[in-house]
N, C-alpha and C positions, 0 to 999 in steps of 0.2 A: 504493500500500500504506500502513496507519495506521504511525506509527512507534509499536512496539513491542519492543525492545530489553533486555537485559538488564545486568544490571548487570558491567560491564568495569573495576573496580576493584583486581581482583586478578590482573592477567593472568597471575604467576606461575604461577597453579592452572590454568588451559588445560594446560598439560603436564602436570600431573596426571591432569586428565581424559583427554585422547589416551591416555595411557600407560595409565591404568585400562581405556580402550576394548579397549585392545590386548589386555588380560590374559583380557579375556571371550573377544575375539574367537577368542583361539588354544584357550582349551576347548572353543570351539562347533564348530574344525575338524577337531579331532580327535573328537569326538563326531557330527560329517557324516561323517568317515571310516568310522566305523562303521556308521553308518544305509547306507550307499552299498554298504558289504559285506555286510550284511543285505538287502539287494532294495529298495533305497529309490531313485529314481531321483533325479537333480540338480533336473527341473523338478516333481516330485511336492516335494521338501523346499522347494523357495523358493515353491509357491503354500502351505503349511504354515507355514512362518515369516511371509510375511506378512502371510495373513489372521489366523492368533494375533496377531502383536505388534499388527498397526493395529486389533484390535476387543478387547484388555487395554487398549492404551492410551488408546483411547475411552473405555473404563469409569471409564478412572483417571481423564479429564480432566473428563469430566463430573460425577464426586464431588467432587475435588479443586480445577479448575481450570478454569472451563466457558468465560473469558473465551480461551482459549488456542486453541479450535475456533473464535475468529469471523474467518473473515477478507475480503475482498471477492470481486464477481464477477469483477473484472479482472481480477484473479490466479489463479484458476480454469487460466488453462491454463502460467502457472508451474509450479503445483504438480505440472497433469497430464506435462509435462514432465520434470520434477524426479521423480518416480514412476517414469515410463518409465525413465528412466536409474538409478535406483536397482536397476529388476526386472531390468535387461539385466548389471549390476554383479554381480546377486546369484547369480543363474544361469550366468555367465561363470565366474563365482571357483568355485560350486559342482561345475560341470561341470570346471572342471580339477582340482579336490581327488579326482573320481570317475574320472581317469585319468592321473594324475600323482601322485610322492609329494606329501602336502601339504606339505612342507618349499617343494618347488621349486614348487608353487602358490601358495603365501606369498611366496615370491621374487619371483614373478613381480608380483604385483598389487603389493607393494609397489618398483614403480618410478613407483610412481601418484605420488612427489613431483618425479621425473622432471618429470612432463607438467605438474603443478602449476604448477613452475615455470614452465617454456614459456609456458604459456599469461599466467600475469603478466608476464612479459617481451613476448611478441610483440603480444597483444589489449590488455592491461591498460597497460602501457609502463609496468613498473614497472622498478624497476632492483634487482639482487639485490645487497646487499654481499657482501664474499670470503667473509666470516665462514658466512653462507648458503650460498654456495656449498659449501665445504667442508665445509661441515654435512652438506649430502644427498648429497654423495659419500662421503663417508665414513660415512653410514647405508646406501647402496645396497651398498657393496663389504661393510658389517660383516653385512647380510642376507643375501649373497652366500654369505660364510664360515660363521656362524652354520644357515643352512639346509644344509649339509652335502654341496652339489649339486655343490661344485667338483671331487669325485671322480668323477664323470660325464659324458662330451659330450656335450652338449645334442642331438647328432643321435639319441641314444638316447632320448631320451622321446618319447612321443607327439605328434605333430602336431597332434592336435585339439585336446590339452590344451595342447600350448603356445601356441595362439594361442588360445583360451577367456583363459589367465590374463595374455597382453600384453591383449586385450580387457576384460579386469577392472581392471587396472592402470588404461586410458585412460578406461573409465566413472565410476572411482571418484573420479579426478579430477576429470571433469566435474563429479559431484557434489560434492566439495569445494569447489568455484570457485561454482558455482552457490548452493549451502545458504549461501556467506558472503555475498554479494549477498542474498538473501531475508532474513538474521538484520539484514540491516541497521533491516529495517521489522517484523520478526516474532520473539516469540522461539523460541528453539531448539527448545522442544516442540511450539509451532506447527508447525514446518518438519518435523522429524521424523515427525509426525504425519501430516499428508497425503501426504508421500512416501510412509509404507509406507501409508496408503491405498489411493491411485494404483498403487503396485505392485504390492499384494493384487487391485485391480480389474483391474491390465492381466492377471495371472496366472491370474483365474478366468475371463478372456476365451478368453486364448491356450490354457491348458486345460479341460477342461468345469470347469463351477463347482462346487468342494466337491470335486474328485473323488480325491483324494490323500487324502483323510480315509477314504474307505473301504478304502485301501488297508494302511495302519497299522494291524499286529497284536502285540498283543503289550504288558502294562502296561510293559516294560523300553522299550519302541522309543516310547510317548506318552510317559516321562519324559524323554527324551532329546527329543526335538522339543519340548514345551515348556519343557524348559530352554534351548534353543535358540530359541525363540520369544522369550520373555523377556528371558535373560540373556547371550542371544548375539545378541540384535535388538535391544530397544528399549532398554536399558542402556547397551551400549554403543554406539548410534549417538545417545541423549542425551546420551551425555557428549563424545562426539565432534562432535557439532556443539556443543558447550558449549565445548569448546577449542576449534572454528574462531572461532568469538565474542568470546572473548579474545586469541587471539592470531595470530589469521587461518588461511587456509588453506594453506600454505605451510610452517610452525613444526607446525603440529598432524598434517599429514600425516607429517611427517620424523618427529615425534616418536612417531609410531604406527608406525613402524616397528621398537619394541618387543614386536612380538607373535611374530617367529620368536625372540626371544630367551626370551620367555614360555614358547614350543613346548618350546625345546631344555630350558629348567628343570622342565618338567613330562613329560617324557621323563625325565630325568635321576632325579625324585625318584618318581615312580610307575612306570616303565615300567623303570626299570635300565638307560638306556641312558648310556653314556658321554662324553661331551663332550668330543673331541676339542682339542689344540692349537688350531689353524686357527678351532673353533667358538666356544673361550673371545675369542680375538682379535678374531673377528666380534661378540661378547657384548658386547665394552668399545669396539668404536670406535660403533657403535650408541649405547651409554650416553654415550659422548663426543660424541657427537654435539650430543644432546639439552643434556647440558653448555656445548656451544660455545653453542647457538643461544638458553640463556636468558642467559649471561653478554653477547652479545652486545646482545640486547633491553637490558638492566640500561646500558650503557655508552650507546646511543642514547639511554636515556631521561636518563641521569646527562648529558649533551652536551644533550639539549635542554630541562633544566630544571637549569642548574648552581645553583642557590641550594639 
């Protein structure tokens, strides 16, 4: 792969971007909640999302940015790879939003720093400081609270939605492990880019092609899929691979686990709903989280450039 990279100067703003990612991502699932109540099925909405995002963002990169589509043949089946696993990610998480509340769909997928970790620990042989550690336990338990699911036994939900969104959870880490390997030699718009390619192509395979577009009626139900297209696809998975860039995949996942807390503030301020004890709790150990893990980063870097 050419080395093409981005600029890693400010790694602070990586958690800006995660957390920005996050803020889209919780309006687009509440906004699939609805499309899924209107007759919109889970694999009709992810071949929609993204053949829009991968062919806006073609448009973009060719006006804008034309160097950012060259990449090699050898990496041809990276990308195709990295597609597959994005379309299995998207359709996983969507299919449990369409039979689980989204709260505990949220929940669920975000154990994805869970397996983050794991997998840098057992394949990568990295070694996690406490600080990390404590980081993503205390983001998984504050998502836990925050999604509001602790007043219900998990034997109460759906089965096929709970294992769609531990399968969400495990794709999406793939893909966070993988997209920072690729950002090594490409930048972020690159990687982004041929994924939802790849996952638009695997999509119009797996269903006839185009064929979810005949099915969307209605100007209310195409504003919502292309804000979903857009600003729940290519926005915030640019800015989400923009914070694995900066500050790896590990930090960037834990800190996207901002977006049930997103959920519960736009519940909260549009919807009238409440925010529980237990939810505000979940709210701040989340935020603490993100806290630990940039103080943290700051102390490593202050130890390994003491001057």
């Amino acid at each position: 792969m050419p080395q093409e990279t981005d600029n890693r100067q400010s790694p602070s703003a990586g958690y800006v971007y995660a957390i920005a990612a996050a803020g889209f991502w919780a309006v687009s699932g509440t906004l699939s909640k609805s499309l899924f109540i209107a007759g919109t099925t889970p694999f009709e909405l992810v071949q929609l999302r993204t053949t829009i995002a991968a062919a806006v963002l073609f448009i973009w990169l060719i006006i804008r940015s034309p160097s950012a589509l060259r990449i090699r043949r050898s990496d041809l089946l990276y990308f195709l790879l990295l597609g597959i696993t994005l379309a299995v990610s998207q359709v996983t998480y969507l299919y449990a939003i369409s039979r689980i509340q989204v709260a505990a769909a949220i929940l669920l997928q975000y154990q994805a720093p869970v397996f983050i970790a794991l997998y840098a620990v057992l394949f990568s042989h990295k070694r996690l400081s406490v600080p990390v550690v404590v980081a993503i336990m205390a983001a998984v338990a504050g998502c836990y609270l925050v999604s509001g699911v602790y007043g219900h036994h998990i034997t109460g939900f759906d089965r096929a939605g709970l294992f769609a969104g531990l399968g969400s959870a495990l794709t999406f880490a793939v893909y966070s492990v993988k997209s920072e390997y690729g950002m090594q030699r490409y930048r972020p718009l690159s990687v982004v880019f041929y994924a939802l390619l790849f996952a638009a192509v695997f999509w119009n395979i797996v269903e006839l092609p185009f064929s979810a577009f005949a099915q969307v009626q209605g100007t209310t139900a195409w504003l919502k899929i292309g804000f979903i297209g857009v600003f729940g696809t290519i926005i915030p998975f640019v800015f989400y691979n923009t914070g694995i860039n900066r500050i790896g995949a590990i930090r960037a996942g834990t800190a996207s686990t901002m977006e049930p807390v997103f959920a519960g503030v736009l519940a909260w301020s549009f919807l009238g709903e409440v925010l529980a004890p237990p939810q505000m709790v979940g709210a701040m150990l989340v935020i603490a989280a993100v806290i630990l893990l940039q103080l943290e980063r700051q102390q490593v870097k202050t130890a390994a450039d003491p001057s």
